[in-house]
Each structure stands twice: as structure tokens, then as C-alpha cells.
C-alpha positions in Angstrom: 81.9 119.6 106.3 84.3 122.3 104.7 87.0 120.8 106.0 86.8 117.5 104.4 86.0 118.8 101.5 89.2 120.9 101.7 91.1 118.0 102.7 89.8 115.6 99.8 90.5 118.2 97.3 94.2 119.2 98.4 94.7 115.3 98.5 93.4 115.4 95.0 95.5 117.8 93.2 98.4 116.0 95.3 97.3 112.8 93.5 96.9 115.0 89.7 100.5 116.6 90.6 102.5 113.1 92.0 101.0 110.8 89.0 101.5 113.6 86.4 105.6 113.5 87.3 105.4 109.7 87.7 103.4 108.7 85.0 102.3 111.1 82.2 105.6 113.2 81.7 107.7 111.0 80.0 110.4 112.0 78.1 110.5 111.3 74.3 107.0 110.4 74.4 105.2 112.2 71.8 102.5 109.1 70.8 99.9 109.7 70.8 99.1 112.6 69.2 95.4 114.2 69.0 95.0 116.9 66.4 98.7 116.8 66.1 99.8 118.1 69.1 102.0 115.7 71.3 101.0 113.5 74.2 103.0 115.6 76.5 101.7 119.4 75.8 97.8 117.9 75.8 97.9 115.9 78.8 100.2 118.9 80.7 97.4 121.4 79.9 94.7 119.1 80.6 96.6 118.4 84.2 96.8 122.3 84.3 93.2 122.9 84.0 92.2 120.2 86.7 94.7 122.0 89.5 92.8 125.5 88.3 90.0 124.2 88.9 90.8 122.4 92.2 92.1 125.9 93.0 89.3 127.6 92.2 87.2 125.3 94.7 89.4 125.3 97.0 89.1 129.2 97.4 85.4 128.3 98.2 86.1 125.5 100.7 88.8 127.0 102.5 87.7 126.1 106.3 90.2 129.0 108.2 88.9 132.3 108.3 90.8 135.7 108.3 90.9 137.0 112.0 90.9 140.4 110.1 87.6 140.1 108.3 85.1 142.3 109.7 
């Protein structure tokens, strides 16, 4: 089971990563703005969070274990 949940999510923030270059990060686009910050900086910090996040579960799904650990 840990592996597809480690499979799912590193196809997931392959998904956030690919559409965030394809579609969000546009250049010149600063509309629209929320609070005045431009589209860019909010959605680029909000795509930042998600892959934290993602990494952060991903450090509790990983499904290899260290041959090391006693």
C-alpha cells in the first residue's frame, strides 16, 4: 500500500511542477491580483507549499528502507 501511495504522490507533484511551467507562469501576467500581490508570486508560493507538503508525505510513505537501519 505504501508504494502506491508513493507512486500517486510523486506523480502528483510531477503534475503541480509540469502544469505550473505550462500553465500558471506566464510571463507579463500580473492580473489578477489578490491583496495586491501579482498572479504570479501568489500562485508560485501556493504551488510551493503543495510540493512541501507532498514532500513532507512523501518522507512518511517512502516504501525502501535503509539496509543500515538497525
Amino acid at each position: 500500500m505504501k508504494s502506491k501511495r508513493w507512486k500517486i504522490l510523486v506523480l502528483a507533484v510531477i503534475l503541480m511542477t509540469v502544469g505550473a511551467f505550462l500553465f500558471l507562469f506566464k510571463e507579463n501576467k500580473l492580473e489578477p491580483t489578490l491583496a495586491g500581490i501579482p498572479f504570479i508570486f501568489w500562485t508560485g508560493l501556493l504551488i510551493t507549499v503543495a510540493v512541501v507538503f507532498a514532500t513532507f508525505l512523501g518522507s512518511k510513505f517512502f516504501p525502501f528502507e535503509d539496509p543500515k537501519k538497525q
